[in-house]
C-alpha positions as CSV (number, residue, x, y, z in Angstrom):
1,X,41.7,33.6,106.6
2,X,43.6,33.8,103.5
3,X,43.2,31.1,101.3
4,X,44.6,30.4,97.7
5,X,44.2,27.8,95.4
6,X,47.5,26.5,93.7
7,X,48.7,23.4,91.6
8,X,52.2,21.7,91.6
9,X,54.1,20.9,88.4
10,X,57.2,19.6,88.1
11,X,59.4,19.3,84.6
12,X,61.8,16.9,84.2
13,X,62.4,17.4,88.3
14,X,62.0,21.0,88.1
15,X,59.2,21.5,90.0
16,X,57.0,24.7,90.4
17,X,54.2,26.2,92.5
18,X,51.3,27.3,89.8
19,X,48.8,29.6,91.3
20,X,45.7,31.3,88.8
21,X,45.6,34.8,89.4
22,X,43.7,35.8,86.8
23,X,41.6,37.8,89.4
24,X,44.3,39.0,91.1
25,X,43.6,37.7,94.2
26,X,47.4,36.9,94.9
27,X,49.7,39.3,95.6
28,X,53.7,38.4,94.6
29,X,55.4,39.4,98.2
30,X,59.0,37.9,98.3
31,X,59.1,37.0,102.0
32,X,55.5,34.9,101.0
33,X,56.6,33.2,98.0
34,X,60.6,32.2,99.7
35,X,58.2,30.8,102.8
36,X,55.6,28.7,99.8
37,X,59.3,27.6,98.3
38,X,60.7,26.4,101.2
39,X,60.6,22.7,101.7
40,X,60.3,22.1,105.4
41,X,58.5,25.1,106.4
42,X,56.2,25.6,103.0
43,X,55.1,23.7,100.1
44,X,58.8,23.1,98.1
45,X,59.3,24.5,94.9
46,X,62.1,25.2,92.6
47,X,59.7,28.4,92.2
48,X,56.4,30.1,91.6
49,X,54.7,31.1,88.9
50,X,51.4,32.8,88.3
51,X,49.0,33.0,85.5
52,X,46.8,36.1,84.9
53,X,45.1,37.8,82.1
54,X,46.9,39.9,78.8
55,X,45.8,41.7,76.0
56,X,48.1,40.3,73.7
57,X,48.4,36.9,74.1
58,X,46.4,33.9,75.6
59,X,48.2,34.8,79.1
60,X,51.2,36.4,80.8
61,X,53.4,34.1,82.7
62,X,55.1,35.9,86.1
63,X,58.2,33.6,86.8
64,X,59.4,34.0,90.7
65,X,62.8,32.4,92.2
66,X,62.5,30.0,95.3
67,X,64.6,33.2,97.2
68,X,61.2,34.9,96.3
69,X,63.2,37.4,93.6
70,X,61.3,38.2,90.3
71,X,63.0,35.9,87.4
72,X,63.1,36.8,83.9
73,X,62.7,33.4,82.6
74,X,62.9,29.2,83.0
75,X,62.3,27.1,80.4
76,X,60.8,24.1,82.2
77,X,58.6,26.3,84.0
78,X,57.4,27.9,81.3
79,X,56.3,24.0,79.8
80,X,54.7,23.3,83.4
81,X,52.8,27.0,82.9
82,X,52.0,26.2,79.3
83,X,50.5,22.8,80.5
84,X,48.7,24.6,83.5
85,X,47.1,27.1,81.0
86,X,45.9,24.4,79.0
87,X,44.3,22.5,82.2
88,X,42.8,25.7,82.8
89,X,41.4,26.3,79.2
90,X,43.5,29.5,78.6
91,X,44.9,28.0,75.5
92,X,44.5,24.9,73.7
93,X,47.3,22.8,71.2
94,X,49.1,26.0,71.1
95,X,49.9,28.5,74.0
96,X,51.1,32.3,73.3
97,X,52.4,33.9,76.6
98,X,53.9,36.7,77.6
99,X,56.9,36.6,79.7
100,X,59.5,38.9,81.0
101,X,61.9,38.4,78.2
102,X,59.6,38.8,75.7
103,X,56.6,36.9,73.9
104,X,56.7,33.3,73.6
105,X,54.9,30.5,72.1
106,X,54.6,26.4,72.6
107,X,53.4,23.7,71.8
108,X,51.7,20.7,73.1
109,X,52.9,17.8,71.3
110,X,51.1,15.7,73.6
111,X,48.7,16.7,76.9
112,X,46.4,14.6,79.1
113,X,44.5,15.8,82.3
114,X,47.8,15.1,84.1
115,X,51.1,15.5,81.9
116,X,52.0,16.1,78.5
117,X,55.3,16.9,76.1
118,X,55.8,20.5,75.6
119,X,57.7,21.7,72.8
120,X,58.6,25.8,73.6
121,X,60.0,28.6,71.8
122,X,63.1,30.1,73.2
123,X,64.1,33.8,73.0
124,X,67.1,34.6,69.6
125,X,70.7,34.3,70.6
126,X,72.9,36.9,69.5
127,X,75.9,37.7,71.6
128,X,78.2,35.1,73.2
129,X,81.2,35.8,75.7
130,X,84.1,33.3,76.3
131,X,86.6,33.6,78.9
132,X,89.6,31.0,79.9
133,X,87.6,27.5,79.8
134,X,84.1,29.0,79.6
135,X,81.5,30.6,77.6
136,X,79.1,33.0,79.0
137,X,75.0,33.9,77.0
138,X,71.7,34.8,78.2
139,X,68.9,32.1,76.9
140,X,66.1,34.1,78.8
141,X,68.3,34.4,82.1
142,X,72.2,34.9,82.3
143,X,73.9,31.0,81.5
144,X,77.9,30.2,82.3
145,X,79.1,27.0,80.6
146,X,82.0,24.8,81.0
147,X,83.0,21.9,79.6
148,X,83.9,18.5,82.0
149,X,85.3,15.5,81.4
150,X,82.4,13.9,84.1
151,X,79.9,15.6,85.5
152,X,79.3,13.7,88.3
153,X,82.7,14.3,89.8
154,X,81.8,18.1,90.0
155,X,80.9,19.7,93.1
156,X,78.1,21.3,91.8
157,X,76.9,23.3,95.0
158,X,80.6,25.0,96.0
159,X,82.2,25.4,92.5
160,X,78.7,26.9,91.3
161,X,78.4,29.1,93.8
162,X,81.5,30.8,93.7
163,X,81.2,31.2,89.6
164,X,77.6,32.6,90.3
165,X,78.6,35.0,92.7
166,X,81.6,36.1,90.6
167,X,81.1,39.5,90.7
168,X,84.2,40.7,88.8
169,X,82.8,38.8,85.5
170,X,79.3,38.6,86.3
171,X,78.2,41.4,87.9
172,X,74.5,40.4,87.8
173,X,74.9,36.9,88.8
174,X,74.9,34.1,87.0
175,X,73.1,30.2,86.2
176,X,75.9,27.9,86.5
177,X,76.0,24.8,83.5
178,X,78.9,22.1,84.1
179,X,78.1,20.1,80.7
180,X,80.2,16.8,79.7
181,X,80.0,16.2,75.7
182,X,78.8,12.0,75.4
183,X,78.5,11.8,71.6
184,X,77.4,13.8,68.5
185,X,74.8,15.8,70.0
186,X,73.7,14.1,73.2
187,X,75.2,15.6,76.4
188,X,75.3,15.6,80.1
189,X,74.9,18.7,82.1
190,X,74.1,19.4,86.2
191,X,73.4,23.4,87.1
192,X,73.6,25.7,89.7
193,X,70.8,27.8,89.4
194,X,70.6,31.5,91.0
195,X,67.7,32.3,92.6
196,X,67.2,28.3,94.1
197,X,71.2,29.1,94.8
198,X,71.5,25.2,95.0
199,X,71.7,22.6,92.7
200,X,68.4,21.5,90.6
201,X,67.5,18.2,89.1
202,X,67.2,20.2,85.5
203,X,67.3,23.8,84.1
204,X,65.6,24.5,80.7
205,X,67.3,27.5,79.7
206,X,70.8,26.2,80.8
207,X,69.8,23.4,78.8
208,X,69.7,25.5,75.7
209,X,72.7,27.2,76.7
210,X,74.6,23.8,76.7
211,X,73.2,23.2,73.3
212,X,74.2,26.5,71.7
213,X,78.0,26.0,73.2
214,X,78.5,23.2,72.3
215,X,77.0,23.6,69.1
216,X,79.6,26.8,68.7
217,X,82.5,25.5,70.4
218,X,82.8,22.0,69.2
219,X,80.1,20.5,67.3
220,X,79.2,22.9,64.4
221,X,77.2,20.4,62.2
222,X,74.9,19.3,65.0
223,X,71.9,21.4,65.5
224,X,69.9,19.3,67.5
225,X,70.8,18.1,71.3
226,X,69.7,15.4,73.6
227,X,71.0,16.7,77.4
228,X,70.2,14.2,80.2
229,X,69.9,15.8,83.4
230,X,69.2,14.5,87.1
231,X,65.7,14.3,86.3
232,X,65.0,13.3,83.2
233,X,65.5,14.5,79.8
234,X,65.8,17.6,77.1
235,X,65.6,18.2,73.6
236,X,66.8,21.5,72.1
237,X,67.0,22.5,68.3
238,X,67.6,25.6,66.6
239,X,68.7,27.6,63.3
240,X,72.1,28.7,63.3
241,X,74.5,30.2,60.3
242,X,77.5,29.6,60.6
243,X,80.5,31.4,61.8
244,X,77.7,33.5,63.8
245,X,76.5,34.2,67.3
246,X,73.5,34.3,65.6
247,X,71.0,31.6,66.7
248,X,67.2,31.3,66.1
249,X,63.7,29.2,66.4
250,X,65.3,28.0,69.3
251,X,63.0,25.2,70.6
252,X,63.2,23.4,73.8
253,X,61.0,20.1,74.2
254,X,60.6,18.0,77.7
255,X,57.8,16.7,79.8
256,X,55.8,18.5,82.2
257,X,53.2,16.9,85.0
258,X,51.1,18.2,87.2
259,X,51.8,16.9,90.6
260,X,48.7,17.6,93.0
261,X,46.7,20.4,93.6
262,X,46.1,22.4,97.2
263,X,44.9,25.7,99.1
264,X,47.3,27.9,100.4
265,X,46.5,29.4,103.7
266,X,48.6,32.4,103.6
267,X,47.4,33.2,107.4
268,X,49.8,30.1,108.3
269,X,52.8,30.7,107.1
């Protein structure tokens, strides 16, 4: 019998299956971790992360889509990973990670043994694409965002999925951000994410992606955004001159929680 101990976070709704694999005791197959992610017949998860050890930094951080695909990056998983480092003792006020897009570091502004508020840096900007209606970036992962008057009239799940699996423009795939401007930086945003291929209750790094656009496309003075989202709330800052794509010390600040802690008994799935 296989078993493997594991932790559930969720940011902001987000939520994520945490497992330590410092040991590597847990191997990443895609079949096993879309079967952990699947909310009847596994655990339910949004996706998987796991911990292990690095040279170079407190930790490495191996980010894994509910399909079971290997993801570049997430922003509110990476705040529930930070947290779950500092639970484990990896880091302590200050977590420096490695991820697949790069080195990162964040910040606990606040922790507890159960949640905290996670401030985290975000990967430089430096390239933006716009099209008829829509602007196109990569915030860690590949973002599309377009402007609404109301979000909530949006069908999220059919007109996300057919911009996502836009081939012709996006021939990686995309994230999918429908974002409605409220007032001088505070907006409202809902996301299709790839990977999950479904609507989720937030998205860190589309979060910053709403932020940026809007920052370039209508609101040039603001540089720093409050985005509501299904489950809660974002903050994302940055440095940006302009008349540039150029955007820098991205941050992106939100809660993070852990949720309850199990054992995986791979054996049974």
């Amino acid at each position: 019998m296989t078993q493997i101990a594991f932790t559930k976070y969720e940011g902001a709704g987000n939520d994520f299956i945490l497992i330590d694999n410092r040991e590597g005791i847990f191997t990443p197959d895609p079949s096993i971790i879309a079967r952990l992610c699947d909310r009847h017949f596994g655990i339910g998860a949004d996706g998987l992360m796991t911990l292990s050890s690095c040279d170079t930094a407190d930790c490495t951080m191996h980010y894994y889509n509910a399909d079971g695909s290997e993801g570049e990056m997430c922003g509110n998983g990476a705040r529930c990973f930070t947290l779950f480092a500092h639970h484990l003792g990896v880091c302590s006020d200050v977590c420096h990670f490695e991820a697949t897009d790069g080195p990162h570091t964040a910040h606990l502004l606040q922790a507890d043994t159960r949640s905290g508020q996670i401030e985290l840096g975000m990967i430089n900007v430096s390239e933006i694409r716009t099209g008829e209606g829509w602007w196109f970036l990569n915030t860690g992962v590949p973002h599309y965002v377009e402007f609404v008057k109301d979000v909530t009239t949006v069908d999220v799940l059919s007109r996300g999925a057919a911009i996502r699996y836009d081939s012709s423009r996006f021939p990686q795939g995309t994230n999918v951000n429908f974002v409605q401007l409220l007032d001088s930086g505070i907006l409202r945003m809902r996301t299709y994410e790839r990977g999950v291929e479904n609507e989720t209750l937030a998205c860190g790094t589309g979060a910053t992606a709403a932020a940026l656009i809007t920052n370039y496309a209508h609101q040039h003075e603001v540089n720093k955004f409050r985005i509501e989202v299904s489950g809660g709330e974002l903050t994302v800052k940055f440095t940006h001159p302009q008349k540039t794509q150029i955007y820098t010390e991205i941050r992106l600040t939100g809660p993070a929680r852990r949720v309850y802690t199990g054992v995986i008994d791979l054996d049974n799935l």
